[in-house]
LUMFIVEX-365017 format. One record per atom (N, C-alpha, C, O, CB): residue number from 0; residue in one letter; atom name; x, z, y. Coordinates in nm, 4 decimals, m for minus. Each point is the difference from the previous one (the first is absolute). Glycine has a CB too. Layout:
# LUMFIVEX-365017
+-----+------+------+----------+----------+----------+
!  nr ! rest ! atom !        X !        Z !        Y !
+-----+------+------+----------+----------+----------+
! NUM !    A !   CA !        X !        Z !        Y !
...
+-----+------+------+----------+----------+----------+
This chain:
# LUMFIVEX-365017
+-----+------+------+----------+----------+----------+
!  nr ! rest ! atom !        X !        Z !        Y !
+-----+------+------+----------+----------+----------+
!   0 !    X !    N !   0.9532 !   3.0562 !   7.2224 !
!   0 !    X !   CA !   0.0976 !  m0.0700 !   0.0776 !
!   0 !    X !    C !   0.1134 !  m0.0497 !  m0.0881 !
!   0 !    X !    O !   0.0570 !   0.0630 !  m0.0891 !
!   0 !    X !   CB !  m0.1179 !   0.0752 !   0.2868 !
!   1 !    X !    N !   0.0856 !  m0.2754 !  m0.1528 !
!   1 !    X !   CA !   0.1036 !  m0.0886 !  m0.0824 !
!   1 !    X !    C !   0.1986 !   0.0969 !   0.0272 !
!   1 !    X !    O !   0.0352 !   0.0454 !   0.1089 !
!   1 !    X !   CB !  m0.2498 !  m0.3569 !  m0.0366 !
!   2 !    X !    N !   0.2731 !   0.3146 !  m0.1577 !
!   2 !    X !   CA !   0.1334 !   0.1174 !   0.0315 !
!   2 !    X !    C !   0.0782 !  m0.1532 !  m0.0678 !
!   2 !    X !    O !   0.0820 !   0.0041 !  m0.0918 !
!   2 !    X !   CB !  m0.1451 !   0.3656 !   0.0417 !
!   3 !    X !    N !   0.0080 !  m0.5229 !   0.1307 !
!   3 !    X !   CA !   0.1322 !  m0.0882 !  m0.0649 !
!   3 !    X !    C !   0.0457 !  m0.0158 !   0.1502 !
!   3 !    X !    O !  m0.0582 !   0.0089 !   0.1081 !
!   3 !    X !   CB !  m0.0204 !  m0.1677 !  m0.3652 !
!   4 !    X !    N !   0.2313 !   0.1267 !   0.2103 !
!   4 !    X !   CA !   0.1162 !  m0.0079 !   0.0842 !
!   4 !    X !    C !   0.0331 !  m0.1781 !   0.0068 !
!   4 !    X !    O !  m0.0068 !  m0.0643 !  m0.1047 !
!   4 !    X !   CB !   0.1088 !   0.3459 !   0.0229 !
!   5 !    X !    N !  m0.0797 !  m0.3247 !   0.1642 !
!   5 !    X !   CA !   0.0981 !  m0.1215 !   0.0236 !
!   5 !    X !    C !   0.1176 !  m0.0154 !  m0.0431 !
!   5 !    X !    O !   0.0970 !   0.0710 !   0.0265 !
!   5 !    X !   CB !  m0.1898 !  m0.0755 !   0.1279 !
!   6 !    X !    N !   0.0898 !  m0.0734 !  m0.2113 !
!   6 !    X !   CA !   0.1962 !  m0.0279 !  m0.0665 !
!   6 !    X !    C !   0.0281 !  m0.1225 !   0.0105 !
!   6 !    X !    O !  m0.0892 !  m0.0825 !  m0.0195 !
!   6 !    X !   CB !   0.1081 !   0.2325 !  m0.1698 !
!   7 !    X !    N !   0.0769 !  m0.1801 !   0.2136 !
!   7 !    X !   CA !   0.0729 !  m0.1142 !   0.0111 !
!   7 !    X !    C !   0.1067 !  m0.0665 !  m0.0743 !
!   7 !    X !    O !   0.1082 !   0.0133 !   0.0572 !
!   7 !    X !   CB !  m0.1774 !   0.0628 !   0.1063 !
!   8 !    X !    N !   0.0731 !  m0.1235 !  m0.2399 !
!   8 !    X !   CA !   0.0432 !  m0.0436 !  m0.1152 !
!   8 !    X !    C !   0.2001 !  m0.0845 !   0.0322 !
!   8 !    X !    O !   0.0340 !  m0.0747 !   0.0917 !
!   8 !    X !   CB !  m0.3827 !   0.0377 !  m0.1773 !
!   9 !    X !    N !   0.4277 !   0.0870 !  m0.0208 !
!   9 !    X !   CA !   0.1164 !  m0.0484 !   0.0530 !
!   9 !    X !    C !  m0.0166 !  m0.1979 !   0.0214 !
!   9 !    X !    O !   0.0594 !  m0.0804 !   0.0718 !
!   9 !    X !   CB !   0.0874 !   0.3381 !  m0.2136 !
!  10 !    X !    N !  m0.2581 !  m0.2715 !   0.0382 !
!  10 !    X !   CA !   0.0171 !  m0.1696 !   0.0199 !
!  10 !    X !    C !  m0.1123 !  m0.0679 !   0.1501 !
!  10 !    X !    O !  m0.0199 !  m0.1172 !   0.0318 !
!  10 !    X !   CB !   0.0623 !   0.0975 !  m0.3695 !
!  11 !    X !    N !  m0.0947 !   0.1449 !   0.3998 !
!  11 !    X !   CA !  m0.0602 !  m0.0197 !   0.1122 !
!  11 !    X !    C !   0.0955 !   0.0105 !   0.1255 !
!  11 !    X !    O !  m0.0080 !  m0.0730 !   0.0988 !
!  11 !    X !   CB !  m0.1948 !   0.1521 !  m0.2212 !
!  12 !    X !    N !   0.2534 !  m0.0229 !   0.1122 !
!  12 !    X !   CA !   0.1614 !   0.0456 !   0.1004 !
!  12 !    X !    C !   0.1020 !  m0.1006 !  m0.0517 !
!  12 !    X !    O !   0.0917 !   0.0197 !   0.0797 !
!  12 !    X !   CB !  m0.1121 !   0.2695 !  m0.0648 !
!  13 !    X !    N !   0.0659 !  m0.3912 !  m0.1036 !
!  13 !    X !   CA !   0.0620 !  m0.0648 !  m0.0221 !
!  13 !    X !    C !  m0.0415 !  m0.0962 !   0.0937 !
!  13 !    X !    O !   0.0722 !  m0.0759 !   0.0646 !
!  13 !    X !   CB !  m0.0207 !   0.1587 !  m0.2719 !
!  14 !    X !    N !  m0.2077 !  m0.0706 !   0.2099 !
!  14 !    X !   CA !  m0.0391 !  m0.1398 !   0.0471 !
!  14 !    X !    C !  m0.0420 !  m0.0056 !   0.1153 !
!  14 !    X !    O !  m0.0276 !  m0.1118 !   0.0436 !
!  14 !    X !   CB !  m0.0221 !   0.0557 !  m0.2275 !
!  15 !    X !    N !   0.0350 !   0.1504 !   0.2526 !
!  15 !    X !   CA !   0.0154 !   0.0406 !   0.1372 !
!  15 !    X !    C !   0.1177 !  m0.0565 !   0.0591 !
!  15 !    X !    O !   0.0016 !  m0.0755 !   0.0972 !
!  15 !    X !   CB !  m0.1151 !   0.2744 !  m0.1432 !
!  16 !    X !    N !   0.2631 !  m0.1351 !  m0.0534 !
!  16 !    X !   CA !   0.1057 !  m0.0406 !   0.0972 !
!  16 !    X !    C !   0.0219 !  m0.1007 !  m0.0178 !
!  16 !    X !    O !   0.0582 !  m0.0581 !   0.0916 !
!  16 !    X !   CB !   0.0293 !   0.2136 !  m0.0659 !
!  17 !    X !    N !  m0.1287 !  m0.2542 !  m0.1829 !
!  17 !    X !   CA !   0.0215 !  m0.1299 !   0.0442 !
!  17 !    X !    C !  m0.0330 !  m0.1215 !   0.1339 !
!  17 !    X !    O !   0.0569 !  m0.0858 !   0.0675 !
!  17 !    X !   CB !  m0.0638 !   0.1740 !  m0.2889 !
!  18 !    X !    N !  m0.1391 !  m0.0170 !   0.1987 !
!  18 !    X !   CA !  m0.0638 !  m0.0709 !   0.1512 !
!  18 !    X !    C !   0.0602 !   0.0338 !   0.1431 !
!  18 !    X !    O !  m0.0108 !  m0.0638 !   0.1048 !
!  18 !    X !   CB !  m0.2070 !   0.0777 !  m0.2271 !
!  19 !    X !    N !   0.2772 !   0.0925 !   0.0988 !
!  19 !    X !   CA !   0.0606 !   0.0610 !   0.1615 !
!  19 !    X !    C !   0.1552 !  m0.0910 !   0.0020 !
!  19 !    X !    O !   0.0583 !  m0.0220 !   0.1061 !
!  19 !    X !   CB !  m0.1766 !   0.3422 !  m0.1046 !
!  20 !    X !    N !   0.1563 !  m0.3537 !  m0.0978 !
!  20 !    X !   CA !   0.1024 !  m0.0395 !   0.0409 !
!  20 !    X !    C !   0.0252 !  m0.1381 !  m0.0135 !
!  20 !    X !    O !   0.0909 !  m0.0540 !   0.0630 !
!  20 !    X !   CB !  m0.0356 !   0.2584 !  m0.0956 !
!  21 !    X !    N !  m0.1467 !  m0.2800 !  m0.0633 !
!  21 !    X !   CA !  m0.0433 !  m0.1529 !   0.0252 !
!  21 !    X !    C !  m0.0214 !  m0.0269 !   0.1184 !
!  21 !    X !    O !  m0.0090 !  m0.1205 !   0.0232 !
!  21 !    X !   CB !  m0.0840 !   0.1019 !  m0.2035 !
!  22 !    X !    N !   0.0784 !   0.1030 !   0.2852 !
!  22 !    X !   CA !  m0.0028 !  m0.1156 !   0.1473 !
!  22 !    X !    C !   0.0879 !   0.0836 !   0.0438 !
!  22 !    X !    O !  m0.0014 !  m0.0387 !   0.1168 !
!  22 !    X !   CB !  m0.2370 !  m0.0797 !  m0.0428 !
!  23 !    X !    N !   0.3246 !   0.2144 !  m0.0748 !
!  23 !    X !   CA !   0.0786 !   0.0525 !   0.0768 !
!  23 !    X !    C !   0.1207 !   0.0645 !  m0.0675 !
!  23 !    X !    O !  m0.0005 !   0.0113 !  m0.1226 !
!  23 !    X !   CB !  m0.1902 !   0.0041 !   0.2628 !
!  24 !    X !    N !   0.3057 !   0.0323 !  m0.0595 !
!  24 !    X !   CA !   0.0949 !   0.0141 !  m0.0194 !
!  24 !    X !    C !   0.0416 !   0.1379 !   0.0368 !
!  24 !    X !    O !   0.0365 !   0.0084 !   0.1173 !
!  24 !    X !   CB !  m0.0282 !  m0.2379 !  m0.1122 !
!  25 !    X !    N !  m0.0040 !   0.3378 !  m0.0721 !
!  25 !    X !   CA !  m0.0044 !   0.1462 !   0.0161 !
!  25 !    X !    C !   0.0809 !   0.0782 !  m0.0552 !
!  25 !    X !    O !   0.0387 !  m0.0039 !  m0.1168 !
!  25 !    X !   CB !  m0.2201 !  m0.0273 !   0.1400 !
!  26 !    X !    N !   0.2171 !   0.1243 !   0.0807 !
!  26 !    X !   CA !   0.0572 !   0.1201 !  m0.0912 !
!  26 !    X !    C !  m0.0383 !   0.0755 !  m0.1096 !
!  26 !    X !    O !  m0.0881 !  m0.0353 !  m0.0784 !
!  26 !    X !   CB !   0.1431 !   0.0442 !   0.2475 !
!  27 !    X !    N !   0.0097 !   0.0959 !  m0.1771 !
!  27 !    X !   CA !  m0.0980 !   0.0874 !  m0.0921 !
!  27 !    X !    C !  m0.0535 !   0.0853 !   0.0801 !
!  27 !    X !    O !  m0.1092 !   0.0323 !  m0.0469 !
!  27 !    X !   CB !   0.2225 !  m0.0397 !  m0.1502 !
!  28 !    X !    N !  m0.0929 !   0.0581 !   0.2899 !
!  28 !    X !   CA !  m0.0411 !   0.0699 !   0.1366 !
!  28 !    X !    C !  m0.1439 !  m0.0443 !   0.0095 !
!  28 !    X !    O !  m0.0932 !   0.0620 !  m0.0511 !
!  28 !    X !   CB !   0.3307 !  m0.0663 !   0.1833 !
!  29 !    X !    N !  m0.2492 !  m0.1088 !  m0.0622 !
!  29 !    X !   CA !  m0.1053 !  m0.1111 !   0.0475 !
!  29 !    X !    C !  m0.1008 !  m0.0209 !  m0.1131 !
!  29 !    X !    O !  m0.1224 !   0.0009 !   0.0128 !
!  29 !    X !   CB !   0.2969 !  m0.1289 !   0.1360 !
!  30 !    X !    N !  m0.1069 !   0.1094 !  m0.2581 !
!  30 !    X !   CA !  m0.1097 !  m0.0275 !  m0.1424 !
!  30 !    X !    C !  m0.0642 !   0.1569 !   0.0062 !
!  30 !    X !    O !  m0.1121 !   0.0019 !   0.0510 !
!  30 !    X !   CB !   0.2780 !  m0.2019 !  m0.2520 !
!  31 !    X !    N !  m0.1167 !   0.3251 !   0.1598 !
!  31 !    X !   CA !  m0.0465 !   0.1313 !   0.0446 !
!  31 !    X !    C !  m0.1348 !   0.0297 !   0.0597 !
!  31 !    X !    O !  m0.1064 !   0.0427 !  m0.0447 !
!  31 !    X !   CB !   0.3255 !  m0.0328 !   0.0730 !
!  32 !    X !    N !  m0.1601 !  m0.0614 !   0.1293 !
!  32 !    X !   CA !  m0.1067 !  m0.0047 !   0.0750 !
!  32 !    X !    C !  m0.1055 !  m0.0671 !   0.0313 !
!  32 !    X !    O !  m0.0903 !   0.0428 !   0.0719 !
!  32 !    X !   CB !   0.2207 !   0.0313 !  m0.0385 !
!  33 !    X !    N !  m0.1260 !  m0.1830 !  m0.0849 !
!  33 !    X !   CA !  m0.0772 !  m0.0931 !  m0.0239 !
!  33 !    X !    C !  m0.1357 !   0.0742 !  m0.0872 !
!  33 !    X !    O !  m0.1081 !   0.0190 !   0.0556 !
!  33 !    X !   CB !   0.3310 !  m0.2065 !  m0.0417 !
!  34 !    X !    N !  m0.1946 !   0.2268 !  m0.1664 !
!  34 !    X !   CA !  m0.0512 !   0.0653 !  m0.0998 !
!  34 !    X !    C !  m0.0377 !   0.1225 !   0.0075 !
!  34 !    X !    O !  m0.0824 !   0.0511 !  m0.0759 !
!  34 !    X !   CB !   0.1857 !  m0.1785 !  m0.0146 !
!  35 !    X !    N !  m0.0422 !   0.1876 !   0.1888 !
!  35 !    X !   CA !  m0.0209 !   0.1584 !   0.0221 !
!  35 !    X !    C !   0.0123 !   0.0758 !  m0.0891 !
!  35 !    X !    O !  m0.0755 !   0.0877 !  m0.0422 !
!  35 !    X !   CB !  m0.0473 !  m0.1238 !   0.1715 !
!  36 !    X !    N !   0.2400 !  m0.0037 !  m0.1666 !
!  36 !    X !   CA !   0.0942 !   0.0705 !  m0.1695 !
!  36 !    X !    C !   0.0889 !   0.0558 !   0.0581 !
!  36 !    X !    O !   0.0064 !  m0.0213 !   0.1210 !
!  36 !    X !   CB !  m0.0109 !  m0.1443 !  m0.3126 !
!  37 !    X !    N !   0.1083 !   0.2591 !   0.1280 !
!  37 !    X !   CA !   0.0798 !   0.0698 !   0.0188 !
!  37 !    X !    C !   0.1250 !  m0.1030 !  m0.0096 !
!  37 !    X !    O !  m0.0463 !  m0.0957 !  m0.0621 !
!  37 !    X !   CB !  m0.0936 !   0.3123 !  m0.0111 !
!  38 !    X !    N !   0.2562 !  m0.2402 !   0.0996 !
!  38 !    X !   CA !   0.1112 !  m0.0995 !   0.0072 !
!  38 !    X !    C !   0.0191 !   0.0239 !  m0.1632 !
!  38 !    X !    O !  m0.0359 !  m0.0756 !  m0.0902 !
!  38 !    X !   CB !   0.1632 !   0.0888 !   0.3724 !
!  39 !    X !    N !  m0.0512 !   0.1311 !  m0.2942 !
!  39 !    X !   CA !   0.0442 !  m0.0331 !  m0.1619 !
!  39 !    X !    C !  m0.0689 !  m0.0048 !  m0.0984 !
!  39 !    X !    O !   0.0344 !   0.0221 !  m0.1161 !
!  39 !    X !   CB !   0.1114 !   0.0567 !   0.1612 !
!  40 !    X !    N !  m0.2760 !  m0.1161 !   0.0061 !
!  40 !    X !   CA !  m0.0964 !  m0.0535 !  m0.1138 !
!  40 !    X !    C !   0.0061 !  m0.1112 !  m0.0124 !
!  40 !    X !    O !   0.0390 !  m0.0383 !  m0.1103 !
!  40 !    X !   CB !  m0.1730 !   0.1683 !   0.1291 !
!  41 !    X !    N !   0.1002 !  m0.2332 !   0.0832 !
!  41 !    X !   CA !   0.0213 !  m0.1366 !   0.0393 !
!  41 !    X !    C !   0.1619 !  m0.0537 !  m0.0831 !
!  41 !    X !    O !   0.0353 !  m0.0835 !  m0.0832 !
!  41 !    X !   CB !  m0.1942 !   0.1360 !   0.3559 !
!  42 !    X !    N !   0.2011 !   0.0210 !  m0.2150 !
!  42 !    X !   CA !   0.1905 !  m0.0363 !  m0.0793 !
!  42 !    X !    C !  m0.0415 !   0.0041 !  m0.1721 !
!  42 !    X !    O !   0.0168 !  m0.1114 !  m0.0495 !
!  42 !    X !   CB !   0.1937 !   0.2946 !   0.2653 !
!  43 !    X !    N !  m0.2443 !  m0.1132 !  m0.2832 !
!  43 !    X !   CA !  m0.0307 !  m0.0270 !  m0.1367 !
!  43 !    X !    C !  m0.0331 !  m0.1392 !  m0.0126 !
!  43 !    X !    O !   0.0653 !  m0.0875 !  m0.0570 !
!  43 !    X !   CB !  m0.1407 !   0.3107 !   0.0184 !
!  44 !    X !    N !  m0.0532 !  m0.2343 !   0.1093 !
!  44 !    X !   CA !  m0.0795 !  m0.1593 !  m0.0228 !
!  44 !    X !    C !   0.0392 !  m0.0283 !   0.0612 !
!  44 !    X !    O !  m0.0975 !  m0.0102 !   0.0745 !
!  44 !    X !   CB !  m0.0686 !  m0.0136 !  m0.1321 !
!  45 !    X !    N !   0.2703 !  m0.0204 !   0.1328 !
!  45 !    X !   CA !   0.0764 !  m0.1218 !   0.0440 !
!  45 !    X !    C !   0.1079 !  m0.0043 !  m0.0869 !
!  45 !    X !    O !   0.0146 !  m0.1187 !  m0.0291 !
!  45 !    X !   CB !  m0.0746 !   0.1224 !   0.2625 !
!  46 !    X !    N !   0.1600 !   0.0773 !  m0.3015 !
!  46 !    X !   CA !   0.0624 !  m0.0080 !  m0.0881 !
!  46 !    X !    C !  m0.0351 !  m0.0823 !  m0.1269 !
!  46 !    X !    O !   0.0530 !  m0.1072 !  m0.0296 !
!  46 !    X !   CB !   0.0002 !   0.2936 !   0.1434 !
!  47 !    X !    N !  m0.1298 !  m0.1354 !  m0.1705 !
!  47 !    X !   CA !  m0.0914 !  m0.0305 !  m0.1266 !
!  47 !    X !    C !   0.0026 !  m0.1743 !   0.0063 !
!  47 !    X !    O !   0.0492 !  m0.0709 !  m0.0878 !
!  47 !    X !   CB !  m0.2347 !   0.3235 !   0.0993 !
!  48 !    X !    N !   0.1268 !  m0.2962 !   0.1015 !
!  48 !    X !   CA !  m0.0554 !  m0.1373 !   0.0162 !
!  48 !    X !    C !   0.1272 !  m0.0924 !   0.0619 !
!  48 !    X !    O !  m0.0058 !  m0.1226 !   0.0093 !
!  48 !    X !   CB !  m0.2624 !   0.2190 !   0.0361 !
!  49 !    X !    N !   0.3585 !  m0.0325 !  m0.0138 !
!  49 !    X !   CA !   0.1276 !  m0.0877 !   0.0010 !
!  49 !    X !    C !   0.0477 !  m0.0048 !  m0.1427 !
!  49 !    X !    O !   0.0413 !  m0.1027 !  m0.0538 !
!  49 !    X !   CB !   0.0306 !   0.1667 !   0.2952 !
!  50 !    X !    N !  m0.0797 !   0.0473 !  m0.2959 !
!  50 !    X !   CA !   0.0725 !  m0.0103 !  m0.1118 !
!  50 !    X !    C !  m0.0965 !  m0.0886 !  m0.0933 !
!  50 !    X !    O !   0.0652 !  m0.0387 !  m0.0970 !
!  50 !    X !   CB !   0.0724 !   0.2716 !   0.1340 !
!  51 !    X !    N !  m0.2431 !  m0.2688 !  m0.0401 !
!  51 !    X !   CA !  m0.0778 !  m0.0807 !  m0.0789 !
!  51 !    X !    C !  m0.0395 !  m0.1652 !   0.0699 !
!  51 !    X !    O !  m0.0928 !  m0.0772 !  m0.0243 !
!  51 !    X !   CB !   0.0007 !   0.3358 !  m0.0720 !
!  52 !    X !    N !   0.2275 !  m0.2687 !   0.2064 !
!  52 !    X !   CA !   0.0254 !  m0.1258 !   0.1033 !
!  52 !    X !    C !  m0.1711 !  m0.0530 !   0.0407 !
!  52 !    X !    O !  m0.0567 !  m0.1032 !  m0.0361 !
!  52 !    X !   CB !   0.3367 !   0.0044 !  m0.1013 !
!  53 !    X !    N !  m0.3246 !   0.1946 !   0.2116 !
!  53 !    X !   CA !  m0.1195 !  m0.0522 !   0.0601 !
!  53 !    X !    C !   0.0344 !   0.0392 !   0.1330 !
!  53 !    X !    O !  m0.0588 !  m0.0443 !   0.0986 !
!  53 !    X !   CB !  m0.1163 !   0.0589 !  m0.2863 !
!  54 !    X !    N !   0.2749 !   0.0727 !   0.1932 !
!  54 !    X !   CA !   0.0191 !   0.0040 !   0.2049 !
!  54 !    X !    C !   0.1891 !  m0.0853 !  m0.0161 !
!  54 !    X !    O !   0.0812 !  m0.0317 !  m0.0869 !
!  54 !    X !   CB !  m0.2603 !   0.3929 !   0.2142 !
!  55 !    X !    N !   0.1665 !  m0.3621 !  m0.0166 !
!  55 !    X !   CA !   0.1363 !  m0.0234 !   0.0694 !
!  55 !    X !    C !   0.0789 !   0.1247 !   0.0657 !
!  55 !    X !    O !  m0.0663 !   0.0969 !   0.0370 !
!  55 !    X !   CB !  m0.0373 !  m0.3226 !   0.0110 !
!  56 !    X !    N !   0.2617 !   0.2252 !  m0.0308 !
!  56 !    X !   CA !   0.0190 !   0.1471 !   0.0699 !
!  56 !    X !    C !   0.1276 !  m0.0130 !   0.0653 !
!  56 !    X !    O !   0.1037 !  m0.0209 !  m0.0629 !
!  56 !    X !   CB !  m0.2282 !   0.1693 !  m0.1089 !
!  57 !    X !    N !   0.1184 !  m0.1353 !   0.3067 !
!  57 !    X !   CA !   0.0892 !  m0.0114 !   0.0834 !
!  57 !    X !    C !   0.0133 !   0.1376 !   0.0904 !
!  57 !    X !    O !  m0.0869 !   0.0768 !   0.0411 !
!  57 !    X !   CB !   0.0443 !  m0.3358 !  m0.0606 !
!  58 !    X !    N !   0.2041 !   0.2593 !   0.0357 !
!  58 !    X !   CA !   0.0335 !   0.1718 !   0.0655 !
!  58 !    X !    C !   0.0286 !  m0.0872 !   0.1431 !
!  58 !    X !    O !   0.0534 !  m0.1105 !   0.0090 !
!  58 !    X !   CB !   0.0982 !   0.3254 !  m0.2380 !
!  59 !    X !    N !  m0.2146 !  m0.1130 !   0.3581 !
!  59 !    X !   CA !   0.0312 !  m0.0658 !   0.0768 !
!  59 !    X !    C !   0.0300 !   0.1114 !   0.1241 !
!  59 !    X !    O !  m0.0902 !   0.0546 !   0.0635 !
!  59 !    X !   CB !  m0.0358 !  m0.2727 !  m0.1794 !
!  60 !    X !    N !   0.2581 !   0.2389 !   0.1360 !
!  60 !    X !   CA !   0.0796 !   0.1353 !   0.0399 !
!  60 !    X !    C !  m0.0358 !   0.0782 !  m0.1071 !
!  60 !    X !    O !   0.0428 !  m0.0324 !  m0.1108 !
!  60 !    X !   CB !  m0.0450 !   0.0300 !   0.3631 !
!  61 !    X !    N !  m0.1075 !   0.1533 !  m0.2343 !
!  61 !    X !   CA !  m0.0500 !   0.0881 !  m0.0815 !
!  61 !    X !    C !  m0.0678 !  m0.0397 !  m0.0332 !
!  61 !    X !    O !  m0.0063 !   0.0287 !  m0.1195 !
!  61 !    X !   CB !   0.0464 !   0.1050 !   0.1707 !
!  62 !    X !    N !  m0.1515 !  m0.2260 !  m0.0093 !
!  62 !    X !   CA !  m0.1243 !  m0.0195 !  m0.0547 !
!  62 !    X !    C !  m0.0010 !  m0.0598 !  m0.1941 !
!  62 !    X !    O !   0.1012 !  m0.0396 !  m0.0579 !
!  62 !    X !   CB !  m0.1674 !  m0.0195 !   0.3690 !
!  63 !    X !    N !  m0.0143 !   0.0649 !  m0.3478 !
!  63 !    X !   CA !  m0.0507 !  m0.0826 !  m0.1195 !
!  63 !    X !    C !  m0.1294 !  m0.0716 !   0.0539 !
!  63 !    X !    O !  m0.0946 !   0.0559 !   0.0557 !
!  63 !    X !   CB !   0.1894 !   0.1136 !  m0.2478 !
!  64 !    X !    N !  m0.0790 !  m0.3242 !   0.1609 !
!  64 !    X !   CA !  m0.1001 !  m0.0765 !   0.0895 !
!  64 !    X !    C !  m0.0380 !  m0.1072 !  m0.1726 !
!  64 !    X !    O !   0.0814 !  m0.0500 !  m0.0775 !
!  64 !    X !   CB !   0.0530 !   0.0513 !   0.4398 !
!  65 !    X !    N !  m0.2639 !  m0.0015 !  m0.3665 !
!  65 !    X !   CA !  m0.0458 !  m0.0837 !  m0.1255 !
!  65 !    X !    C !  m0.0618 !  m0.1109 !   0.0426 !
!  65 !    X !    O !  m0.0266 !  m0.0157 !   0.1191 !
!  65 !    X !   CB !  m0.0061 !   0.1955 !  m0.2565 !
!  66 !    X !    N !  m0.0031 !  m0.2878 !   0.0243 !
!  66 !    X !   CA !  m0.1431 !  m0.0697 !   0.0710 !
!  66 !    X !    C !  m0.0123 !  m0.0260 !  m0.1629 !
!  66 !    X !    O !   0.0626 !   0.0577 !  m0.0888 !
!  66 !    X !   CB !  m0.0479 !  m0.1983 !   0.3967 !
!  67 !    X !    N !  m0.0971 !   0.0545 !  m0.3183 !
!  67 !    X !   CA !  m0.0711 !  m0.0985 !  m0.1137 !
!  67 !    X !    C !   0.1012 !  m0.0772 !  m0.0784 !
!  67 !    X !    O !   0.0154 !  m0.0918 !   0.0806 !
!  67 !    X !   CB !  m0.2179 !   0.0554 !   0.0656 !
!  68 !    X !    N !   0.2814 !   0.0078 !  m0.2439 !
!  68 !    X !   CA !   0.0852 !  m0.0912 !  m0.0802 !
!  68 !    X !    C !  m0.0789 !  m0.1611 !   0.0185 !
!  68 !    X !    O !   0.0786 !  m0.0923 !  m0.0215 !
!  68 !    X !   CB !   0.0063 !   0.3164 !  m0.1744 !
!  69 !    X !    N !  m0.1878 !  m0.2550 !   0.2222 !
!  69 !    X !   CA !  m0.0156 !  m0.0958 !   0.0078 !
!  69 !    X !    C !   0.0210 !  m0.0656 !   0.1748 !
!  69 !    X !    O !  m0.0352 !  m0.1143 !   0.0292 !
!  69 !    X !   CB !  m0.1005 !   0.1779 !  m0.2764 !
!  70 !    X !    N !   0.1778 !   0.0018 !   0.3152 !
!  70 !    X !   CA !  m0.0009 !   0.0096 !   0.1223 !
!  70 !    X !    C !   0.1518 !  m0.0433 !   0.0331 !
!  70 !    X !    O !   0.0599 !   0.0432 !  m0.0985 !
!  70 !    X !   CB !  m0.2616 !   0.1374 !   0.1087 !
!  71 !    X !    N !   0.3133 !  m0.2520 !   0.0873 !
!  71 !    X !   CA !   0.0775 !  m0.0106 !   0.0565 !
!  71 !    X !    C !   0.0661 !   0.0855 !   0.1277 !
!  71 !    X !    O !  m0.0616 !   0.0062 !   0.1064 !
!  71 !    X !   CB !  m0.0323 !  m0.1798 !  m0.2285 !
!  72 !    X !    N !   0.1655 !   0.2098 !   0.1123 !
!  72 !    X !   CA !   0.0321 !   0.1041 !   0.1491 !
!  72 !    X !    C !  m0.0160 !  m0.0601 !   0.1478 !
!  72 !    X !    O !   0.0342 !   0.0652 !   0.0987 !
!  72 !    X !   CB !   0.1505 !   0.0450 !  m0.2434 !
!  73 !    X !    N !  m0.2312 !  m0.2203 !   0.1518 !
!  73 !    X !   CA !  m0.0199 !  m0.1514 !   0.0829 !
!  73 !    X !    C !  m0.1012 !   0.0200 !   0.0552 !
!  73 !    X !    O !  m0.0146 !  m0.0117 !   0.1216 !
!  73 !    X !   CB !   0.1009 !  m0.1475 !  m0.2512 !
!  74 !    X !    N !  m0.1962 !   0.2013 !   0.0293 !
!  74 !    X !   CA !  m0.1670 !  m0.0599 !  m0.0244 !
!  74 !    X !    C !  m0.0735 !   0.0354 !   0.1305 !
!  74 !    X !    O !  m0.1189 !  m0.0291 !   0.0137 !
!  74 !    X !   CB !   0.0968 !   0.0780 !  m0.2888 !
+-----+------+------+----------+----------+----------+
C-alpha cells in the first residue's frame, strides 16, 4: 500500500486565491471559507500578494476586503 500524502503547494494556493478573487470581491473571512483554510493562514497569502501588488486592499469597517490589482472597485 501506497503511504503518499497530498500536498498542496504554496504556488497552488497562490493560484487558487488568485482565481477566487478575479471575479470577486472578498474578505479574508469569505476567501477562508471559500478554501476551507484556516483565516490566519489565508491572511499570510493575502499579505504576501499585496505586498508583491498582485491583490488590491481595502478596510471596510473591520473587514479586510481584497480583489485582483488588475481589477477596478467598479468592475
Amino acid at each position: 500500500m501506497s503511504n503518499r500524502t497530498t500536498s498542496i503547494t504554496s504556488n497552488d494556493f497562490e493560484r487558487r486565491i488568485l482565481e477566487l478573487l478575479k471575479e470577486n470581491l472578498m474578505s479574508t473571512s469569505q476567501v477562508a471559507k471559500q478554501l476551507k483554510v484556516r483565516r490566519d493562514v489565508i491572511t499570510g497569502y493575502l499579505e504576501a500578494l499585496k505586498n508583491q501588488g498582485k491583490l488590491n486592499f481595502f478596510k471596510v469597517g473591520r473587514s479586510h476586503v481584497y480583489m485582483t490589482s488588475g481589477r477596478r472597485k467598479n468592475d
